[in-house]
MILUM-975464 format. One line per field, with one value per atom (N, C-alpha, C, O): residue number from 1; residue in one letter; x negated, y negated, z negated. Coordinates in Angstrom, 3 decimals. Atoms other than C-alpha are relative to their C-alpha. Layout:
resi = NUM/... $
resn = A/... $
east = X/... $
north = Y/... $
up = Z/... $
This chain:
resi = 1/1/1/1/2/2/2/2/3/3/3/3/4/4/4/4/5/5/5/5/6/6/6/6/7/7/7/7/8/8/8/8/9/9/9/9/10/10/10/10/11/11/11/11/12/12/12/12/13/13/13/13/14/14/14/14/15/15/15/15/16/16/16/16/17/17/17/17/18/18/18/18/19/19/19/19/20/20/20/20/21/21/21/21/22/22/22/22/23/23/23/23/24/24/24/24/25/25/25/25/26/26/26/26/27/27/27/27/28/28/28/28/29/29/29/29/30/30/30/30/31/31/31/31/32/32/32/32/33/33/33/33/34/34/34/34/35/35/35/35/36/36/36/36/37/37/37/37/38/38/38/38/39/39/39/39/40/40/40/40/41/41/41/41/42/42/42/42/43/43/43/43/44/44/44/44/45/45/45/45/46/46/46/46/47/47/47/47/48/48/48/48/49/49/49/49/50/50/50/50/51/51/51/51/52/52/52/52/53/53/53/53/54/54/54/54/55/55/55/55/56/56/56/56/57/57/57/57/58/58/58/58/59/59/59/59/60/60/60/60/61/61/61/61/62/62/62/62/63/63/63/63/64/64/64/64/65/65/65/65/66/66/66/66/67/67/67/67/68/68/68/68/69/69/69/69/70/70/70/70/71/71/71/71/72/72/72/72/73/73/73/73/74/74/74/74/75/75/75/75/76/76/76/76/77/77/77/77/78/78/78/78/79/79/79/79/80/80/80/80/81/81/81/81/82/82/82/82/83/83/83/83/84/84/84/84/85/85/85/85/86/86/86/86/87/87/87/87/88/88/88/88/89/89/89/89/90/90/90/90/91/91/91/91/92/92/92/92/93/93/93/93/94/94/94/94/95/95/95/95/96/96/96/96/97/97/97/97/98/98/98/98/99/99/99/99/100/100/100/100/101/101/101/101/102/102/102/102/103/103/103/103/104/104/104/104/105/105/105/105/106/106/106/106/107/107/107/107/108/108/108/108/109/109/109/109/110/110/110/110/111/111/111/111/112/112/112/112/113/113/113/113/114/114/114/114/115/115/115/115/116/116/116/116/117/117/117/117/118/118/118/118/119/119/119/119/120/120/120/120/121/121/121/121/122/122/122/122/123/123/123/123/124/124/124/124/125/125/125/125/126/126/126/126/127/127/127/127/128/128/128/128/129/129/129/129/130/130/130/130/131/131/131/131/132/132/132/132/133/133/133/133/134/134/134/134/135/135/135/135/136/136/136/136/137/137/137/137/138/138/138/138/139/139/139/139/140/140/140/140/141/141/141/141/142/142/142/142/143/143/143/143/144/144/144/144/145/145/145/145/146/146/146/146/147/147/147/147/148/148/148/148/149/149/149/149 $
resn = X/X/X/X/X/X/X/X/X/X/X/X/X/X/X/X/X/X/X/X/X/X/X/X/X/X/X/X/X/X/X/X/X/X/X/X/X/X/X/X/X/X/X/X/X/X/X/X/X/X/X/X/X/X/X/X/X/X/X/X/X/X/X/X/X/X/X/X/X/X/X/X/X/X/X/X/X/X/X/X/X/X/X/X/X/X/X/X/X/X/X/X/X/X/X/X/X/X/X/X/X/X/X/X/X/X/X/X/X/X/X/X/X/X/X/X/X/X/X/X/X/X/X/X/X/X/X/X/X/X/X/X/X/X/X/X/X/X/X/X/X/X/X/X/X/X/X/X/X/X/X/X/X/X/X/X/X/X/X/X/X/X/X/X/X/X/X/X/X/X/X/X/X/X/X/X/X/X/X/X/X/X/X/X/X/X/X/X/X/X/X/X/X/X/X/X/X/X/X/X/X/X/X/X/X/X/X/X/X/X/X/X/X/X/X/X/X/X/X/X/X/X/X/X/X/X/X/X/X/X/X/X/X/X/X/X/X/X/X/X/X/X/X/X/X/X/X/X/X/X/X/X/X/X/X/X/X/X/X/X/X/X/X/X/X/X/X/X/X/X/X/X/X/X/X/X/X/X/X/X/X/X/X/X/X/X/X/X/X/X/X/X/X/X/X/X/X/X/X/X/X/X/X/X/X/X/X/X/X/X/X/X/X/X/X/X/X/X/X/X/X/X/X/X/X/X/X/X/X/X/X/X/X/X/X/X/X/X/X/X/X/X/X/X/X/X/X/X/X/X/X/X/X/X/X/X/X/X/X/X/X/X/X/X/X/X/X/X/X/X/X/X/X/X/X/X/X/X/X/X/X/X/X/X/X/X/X/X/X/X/X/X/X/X/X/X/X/X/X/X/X/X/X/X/X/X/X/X/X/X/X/X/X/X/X/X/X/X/X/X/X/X/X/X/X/X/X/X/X/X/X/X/X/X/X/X/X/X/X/X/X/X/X/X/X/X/X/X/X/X/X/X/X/X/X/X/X/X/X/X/X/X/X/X/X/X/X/X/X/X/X/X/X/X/X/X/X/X/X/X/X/X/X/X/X/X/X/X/X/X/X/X/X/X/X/X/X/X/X/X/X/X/X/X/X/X/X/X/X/X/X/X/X/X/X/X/X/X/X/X/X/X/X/X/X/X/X/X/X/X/X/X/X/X/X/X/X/X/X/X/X/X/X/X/X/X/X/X/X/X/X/X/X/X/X/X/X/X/X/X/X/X/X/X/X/X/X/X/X/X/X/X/X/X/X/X/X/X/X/X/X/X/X/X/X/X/X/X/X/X/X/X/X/X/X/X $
east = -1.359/-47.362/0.981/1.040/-1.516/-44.126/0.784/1.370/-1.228/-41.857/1.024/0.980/-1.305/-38.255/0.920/1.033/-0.907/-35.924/1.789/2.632/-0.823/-33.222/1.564/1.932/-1.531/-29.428/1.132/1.075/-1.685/-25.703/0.533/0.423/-0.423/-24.077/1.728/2.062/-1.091/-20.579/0.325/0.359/-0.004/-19.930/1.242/2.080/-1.585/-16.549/-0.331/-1.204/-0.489/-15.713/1.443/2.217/-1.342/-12.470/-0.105/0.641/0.088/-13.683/-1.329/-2.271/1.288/-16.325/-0.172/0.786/-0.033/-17.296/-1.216/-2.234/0.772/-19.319/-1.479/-1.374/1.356/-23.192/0.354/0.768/-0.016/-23.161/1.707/1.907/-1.575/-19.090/0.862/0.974/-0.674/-17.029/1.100/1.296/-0.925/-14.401/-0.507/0.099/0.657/-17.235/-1.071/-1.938/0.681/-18.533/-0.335/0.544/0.746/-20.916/-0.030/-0.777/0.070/-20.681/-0.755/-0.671/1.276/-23.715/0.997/2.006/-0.640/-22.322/-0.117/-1.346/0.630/-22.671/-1.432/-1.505/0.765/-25.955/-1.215/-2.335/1.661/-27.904/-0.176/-1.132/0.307/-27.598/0.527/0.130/-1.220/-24.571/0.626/0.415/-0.292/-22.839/1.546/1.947/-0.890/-19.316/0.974/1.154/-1.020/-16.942/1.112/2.094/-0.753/-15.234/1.901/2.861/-0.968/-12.391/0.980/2.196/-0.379/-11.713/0.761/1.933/-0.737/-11.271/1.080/1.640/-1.121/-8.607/1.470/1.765/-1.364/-5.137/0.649/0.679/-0.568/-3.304/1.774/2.419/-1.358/0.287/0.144/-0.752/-0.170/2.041/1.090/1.359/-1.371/5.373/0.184/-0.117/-0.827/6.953/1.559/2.123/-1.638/10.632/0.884/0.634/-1.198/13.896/1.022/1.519/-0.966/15.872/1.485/2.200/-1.613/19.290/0.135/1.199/-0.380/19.439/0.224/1.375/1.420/17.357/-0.791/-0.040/0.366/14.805/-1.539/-1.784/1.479/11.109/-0.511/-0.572/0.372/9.750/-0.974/-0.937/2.080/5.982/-0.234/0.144/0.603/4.652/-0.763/-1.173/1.165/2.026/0.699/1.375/-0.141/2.578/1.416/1.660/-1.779/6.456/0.886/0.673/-0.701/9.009/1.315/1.917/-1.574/12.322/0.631/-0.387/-0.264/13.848/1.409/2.127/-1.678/17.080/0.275/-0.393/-0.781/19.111/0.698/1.869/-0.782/20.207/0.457/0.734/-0.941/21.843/-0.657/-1.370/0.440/20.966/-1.538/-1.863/1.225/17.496/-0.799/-2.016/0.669/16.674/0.082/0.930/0.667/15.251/-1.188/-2.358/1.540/13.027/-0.256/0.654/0.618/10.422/-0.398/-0.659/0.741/9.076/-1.037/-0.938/1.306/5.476/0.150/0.532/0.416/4.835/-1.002/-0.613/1.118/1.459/-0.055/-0.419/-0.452/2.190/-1.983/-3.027/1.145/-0.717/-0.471/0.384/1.201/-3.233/1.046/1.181/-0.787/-0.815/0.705/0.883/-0.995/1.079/-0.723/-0.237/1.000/-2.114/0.019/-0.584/0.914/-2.274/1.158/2.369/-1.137/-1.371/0.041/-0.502/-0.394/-0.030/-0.063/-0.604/-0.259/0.709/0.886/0.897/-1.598/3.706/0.228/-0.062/-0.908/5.543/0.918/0.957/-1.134/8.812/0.495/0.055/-0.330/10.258/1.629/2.298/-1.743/13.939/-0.080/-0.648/0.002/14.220/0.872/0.980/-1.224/17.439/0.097/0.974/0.706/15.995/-1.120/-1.425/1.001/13.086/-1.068/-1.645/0.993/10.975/-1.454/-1.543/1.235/7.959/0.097/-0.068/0.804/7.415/-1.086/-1.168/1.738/4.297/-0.026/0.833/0.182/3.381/1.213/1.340/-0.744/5.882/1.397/2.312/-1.520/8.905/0.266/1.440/-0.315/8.435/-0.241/-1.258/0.410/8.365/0.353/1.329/0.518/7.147/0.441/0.008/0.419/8.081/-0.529/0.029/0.598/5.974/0.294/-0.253/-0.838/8.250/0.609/1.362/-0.409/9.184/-0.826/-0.194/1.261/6.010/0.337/0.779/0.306/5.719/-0.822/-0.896/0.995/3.453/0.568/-0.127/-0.288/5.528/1.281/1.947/-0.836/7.748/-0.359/-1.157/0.129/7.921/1.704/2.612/-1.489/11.097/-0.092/-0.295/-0.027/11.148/1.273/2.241/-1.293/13.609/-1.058/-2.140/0.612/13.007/0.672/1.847/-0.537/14.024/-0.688/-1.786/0.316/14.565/-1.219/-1.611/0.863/12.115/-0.472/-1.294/-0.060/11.681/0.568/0.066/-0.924/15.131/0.425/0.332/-1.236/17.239/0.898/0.883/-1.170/20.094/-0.284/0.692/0.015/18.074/-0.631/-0.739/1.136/15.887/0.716/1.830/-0.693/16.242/1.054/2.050/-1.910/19.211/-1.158/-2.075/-0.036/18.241/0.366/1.183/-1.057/18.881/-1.659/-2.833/1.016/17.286/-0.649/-0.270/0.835/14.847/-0.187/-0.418/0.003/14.742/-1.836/-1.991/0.972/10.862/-0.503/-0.716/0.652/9.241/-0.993/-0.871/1.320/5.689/-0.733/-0.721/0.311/4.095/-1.734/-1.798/1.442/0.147/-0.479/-0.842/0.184/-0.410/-1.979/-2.895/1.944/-4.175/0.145/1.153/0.172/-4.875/-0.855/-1.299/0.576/-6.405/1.087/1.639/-0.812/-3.883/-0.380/-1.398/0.421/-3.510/-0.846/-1.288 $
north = 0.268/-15.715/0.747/1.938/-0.885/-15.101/0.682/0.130/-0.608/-12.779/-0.713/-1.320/0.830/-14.259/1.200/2.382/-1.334/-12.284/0.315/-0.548/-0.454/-10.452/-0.232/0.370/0.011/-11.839/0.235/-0.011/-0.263/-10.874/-1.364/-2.054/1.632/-14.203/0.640/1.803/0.181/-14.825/-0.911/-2.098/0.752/-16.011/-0.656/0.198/0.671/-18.321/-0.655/-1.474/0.322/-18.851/-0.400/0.009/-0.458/-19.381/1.044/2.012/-0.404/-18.262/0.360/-0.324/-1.160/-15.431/0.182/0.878/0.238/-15.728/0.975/0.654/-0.220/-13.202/-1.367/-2.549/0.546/-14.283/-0.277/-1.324/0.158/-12.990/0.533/0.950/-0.241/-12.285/-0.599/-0.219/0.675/-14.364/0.971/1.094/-1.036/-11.755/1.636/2.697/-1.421/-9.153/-0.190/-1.002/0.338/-8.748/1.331/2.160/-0.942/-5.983/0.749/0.003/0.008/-4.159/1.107/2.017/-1.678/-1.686/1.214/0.890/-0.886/1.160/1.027/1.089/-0.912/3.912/0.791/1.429/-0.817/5.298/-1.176/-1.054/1.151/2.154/0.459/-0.043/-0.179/4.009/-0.047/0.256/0.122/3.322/-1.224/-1.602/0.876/0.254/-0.155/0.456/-0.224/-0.386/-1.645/-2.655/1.591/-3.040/-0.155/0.587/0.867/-4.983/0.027/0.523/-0.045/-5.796/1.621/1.676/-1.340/-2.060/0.394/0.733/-0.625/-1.201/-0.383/0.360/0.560/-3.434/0.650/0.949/0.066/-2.764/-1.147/-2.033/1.233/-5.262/0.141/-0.882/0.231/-4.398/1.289/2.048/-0.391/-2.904/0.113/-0.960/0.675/-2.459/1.226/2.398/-0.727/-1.053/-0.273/-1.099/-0.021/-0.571/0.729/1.853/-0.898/0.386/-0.072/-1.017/-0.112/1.627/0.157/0.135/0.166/1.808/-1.139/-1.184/1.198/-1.696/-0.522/-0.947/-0.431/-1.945/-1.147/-2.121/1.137/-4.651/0.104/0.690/-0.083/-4.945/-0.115/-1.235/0.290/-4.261/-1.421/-2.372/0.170/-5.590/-0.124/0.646/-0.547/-5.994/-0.812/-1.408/0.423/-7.791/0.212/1.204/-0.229/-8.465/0.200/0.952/-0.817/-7.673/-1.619/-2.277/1.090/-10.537/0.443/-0.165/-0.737/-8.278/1.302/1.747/-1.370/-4.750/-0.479/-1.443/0.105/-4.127/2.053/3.062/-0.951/-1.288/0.588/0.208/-0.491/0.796/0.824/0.136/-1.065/3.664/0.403/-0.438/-0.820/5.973/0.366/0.538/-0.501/6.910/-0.576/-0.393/0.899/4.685/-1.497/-2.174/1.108/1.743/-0.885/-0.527/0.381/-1.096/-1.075/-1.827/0.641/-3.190/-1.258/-0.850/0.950/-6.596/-0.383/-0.660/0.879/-7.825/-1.574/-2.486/2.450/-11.609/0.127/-0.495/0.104/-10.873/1.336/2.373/-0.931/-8.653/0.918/0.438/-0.607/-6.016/0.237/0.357/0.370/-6.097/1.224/1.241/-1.322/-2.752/1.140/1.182/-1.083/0.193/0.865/1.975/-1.301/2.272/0.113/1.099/-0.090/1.454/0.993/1.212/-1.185/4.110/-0.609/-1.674/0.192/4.282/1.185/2.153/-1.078/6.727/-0.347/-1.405/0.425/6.636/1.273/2.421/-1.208/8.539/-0.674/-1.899/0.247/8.796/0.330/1.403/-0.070/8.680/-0.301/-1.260/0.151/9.674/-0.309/0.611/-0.687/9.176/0.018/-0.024/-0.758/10.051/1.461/2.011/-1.122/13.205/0.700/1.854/-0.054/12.739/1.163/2.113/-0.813/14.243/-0.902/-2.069/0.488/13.278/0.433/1.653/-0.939/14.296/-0.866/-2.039/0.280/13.619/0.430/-0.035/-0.021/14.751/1.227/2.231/-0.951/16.891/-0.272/0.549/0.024/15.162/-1.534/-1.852/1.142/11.611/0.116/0.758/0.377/10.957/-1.234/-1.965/1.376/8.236/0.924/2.061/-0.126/8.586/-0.680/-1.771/1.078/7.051/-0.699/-1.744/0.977/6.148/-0.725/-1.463/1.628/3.718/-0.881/-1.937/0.534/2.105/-1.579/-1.443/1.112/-1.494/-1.090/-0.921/1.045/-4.567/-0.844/-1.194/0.722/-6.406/0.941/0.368/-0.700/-3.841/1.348/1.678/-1.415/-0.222/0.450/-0.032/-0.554/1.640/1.508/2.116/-0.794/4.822/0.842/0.256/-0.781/7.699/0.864/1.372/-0.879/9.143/1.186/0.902/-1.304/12.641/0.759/0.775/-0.974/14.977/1.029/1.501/-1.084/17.332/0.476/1.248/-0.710/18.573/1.329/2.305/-1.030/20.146/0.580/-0.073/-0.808/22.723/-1.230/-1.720/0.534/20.712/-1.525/-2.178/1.129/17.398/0.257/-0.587/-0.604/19.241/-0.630/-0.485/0.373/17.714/-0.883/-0.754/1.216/14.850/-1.188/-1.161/1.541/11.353/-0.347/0.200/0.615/9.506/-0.931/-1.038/1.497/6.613/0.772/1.777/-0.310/6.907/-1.308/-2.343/1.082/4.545/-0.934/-2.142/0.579/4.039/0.348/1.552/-0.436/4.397/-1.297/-2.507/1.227/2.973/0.346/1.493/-0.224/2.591/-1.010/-2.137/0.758/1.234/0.171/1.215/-0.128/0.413/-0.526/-1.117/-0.269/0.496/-0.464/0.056/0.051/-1.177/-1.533/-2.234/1.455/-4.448/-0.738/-0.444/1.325/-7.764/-0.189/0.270/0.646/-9.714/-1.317/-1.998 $
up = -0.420/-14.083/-0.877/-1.181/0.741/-16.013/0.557/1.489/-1.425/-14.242/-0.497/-1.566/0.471/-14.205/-0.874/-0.551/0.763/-16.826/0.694/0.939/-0.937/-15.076/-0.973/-1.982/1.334/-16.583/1.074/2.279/-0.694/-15.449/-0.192/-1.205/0.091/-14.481/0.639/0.869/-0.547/-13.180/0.863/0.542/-0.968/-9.987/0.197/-0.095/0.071/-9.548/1.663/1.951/-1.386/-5.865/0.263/-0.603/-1.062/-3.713/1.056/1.201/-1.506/-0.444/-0.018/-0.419/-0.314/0.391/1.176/1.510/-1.431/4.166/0.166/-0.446/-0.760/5.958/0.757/1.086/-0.751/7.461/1.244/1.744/-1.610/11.057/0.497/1.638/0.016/10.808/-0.929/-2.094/1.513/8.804/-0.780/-1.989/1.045/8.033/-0.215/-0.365/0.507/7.394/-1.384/-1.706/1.218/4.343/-0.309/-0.072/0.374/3.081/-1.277/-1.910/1.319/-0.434/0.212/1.037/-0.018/-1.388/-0.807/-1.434/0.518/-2.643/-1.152/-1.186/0.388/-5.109/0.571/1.621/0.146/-5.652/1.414/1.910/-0.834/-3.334/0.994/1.585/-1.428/-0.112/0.963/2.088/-1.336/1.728/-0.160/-1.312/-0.544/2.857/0.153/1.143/-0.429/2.670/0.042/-0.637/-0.945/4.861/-1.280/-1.261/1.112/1.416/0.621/0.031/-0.233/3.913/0.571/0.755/-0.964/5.560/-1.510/-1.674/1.239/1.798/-0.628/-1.433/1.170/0.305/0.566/1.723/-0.539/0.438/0.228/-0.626/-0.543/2.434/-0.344/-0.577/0.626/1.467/-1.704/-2.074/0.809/-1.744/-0.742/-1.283/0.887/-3.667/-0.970/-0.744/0.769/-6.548/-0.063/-0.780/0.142/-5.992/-0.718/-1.154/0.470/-7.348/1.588/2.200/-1.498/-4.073/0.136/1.138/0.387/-5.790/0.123/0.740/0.481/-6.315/1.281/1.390/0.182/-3.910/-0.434/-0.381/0.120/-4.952/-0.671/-1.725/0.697/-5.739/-1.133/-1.640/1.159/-8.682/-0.107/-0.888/0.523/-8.371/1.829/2.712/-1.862/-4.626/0.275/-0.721/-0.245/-2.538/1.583/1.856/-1.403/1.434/0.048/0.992/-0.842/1.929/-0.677/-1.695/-0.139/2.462/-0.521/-1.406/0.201/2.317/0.050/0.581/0.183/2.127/0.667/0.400/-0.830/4.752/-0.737/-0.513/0.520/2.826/1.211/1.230/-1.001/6.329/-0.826/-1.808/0.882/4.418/-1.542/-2.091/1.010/1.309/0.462/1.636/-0.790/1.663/0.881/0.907/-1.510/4.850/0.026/0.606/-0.161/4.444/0.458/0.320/-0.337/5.979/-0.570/-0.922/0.364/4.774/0.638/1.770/-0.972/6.398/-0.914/-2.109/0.770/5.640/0.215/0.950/0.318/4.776/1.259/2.247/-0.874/7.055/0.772/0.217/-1.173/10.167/-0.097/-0.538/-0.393/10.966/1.423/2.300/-1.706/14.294/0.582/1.805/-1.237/15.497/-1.305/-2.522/1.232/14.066/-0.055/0.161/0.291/13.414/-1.342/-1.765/0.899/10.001/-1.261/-1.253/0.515/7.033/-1.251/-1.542/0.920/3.867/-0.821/-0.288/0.862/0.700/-1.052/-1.680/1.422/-1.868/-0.610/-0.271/0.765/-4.406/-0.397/-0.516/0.414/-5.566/-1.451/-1.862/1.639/-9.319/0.134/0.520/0.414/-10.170/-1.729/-2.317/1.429/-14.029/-0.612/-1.838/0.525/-13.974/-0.112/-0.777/0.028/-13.510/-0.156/0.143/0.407/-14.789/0.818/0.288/-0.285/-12.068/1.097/1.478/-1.134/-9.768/1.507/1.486/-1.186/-5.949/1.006/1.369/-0.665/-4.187/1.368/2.118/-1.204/-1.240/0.672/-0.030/-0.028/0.280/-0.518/-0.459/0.745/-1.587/0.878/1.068/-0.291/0.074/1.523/1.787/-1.254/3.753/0.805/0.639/-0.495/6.034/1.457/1.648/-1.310/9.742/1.024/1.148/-0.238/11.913/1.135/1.488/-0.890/14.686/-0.547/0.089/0.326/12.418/-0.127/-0.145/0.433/11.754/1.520/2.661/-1.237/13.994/-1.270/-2.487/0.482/12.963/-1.184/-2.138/0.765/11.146/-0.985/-1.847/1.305/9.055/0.269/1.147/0.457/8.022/-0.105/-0.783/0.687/7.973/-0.207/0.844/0.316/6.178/-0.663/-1.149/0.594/4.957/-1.634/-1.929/1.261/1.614/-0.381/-0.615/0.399/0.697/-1.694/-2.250/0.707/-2.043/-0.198/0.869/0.238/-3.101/-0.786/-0.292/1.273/-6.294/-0.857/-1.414/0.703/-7.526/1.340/2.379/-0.929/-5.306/0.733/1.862/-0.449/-5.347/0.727/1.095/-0.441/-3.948/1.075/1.965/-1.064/-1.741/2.103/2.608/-1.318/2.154/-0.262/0.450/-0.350/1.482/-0.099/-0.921/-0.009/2.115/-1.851/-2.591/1.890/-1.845/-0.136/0.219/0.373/-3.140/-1.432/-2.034/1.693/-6.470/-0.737/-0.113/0.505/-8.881/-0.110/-0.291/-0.253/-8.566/1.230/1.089/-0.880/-4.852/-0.076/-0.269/0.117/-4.738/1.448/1.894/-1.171/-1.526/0.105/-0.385/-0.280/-0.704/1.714/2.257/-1.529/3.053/0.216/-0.355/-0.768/4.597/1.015/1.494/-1.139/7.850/0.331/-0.578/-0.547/9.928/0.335/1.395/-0.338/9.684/0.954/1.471/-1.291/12.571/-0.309/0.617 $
């Protein structure tokens, strides 16, 4: 008997459906011993904004941005999420001031959080003089995590 010779192919689909779950799907993982849920991992929303303007750079999931003041703005998703459990992570870019802040410079509160939008305040945090004020940045990027409805 010949063994069969082992080749890398390319698979072309639309639609990838779970066995015994249609919206579960299985991926092996690093190192062949763990198991991980395909959908748990993706990010379901996404944007790159300019918040002066304000207006989306680049995004994924979001319909519209409501400009409430300096700083405070909300988001609506195209595709609402199963509840307001689900999280996110962002940073902010002035490069009019060419600085970065990360954790500690951007904040999310989560009594704003509901299914179908996000409304967040963004703050200073970098320089002295921006430290604590509400102000828009010319790049805020945001990646949301959770289960759609």
């Amino acid at each position: 008997h010949r063994r069969p010779s082992i080749m890398a192919s390319i698979l072309k689909v639309d639609t990838l459906t779970g066995v015994t779950t249609a919206g579960s799907i299985s991926v092996t993982g690093e190192g062949n011993s763990t198991t991980t849920n395909l959908q748990q991992g993706l990010a379901k929303a996404w944007f790159n904004m300019n918040e002066v303007t304000p207006a989306f750079n680049d995004s994924f999931n979001f319909s519209s941005i409501t400009d409430n003041a300096t700083g405070d703005k909300t988001v609506a998703f195209t595709s609402a999420f199963s509840n307001a459990n689900y999280s996110l992570a962002g940073s902010n870019i002035n490069t009019g001031t060419n600085y970065t802040r990360g954790p500690g410079g951007f904040y999310g509160y989560s009594g704003y959080m509901a299914t179908s939008s996000y409304r967040y305040l963004s703050c200073g945090g970098s320089d002295a003089s921006a430290n604590g004020f509400l102000r828009d940045d010319t790049k805020l990027k945001q990646i949301y995590m959770g289960d759609l409805a």
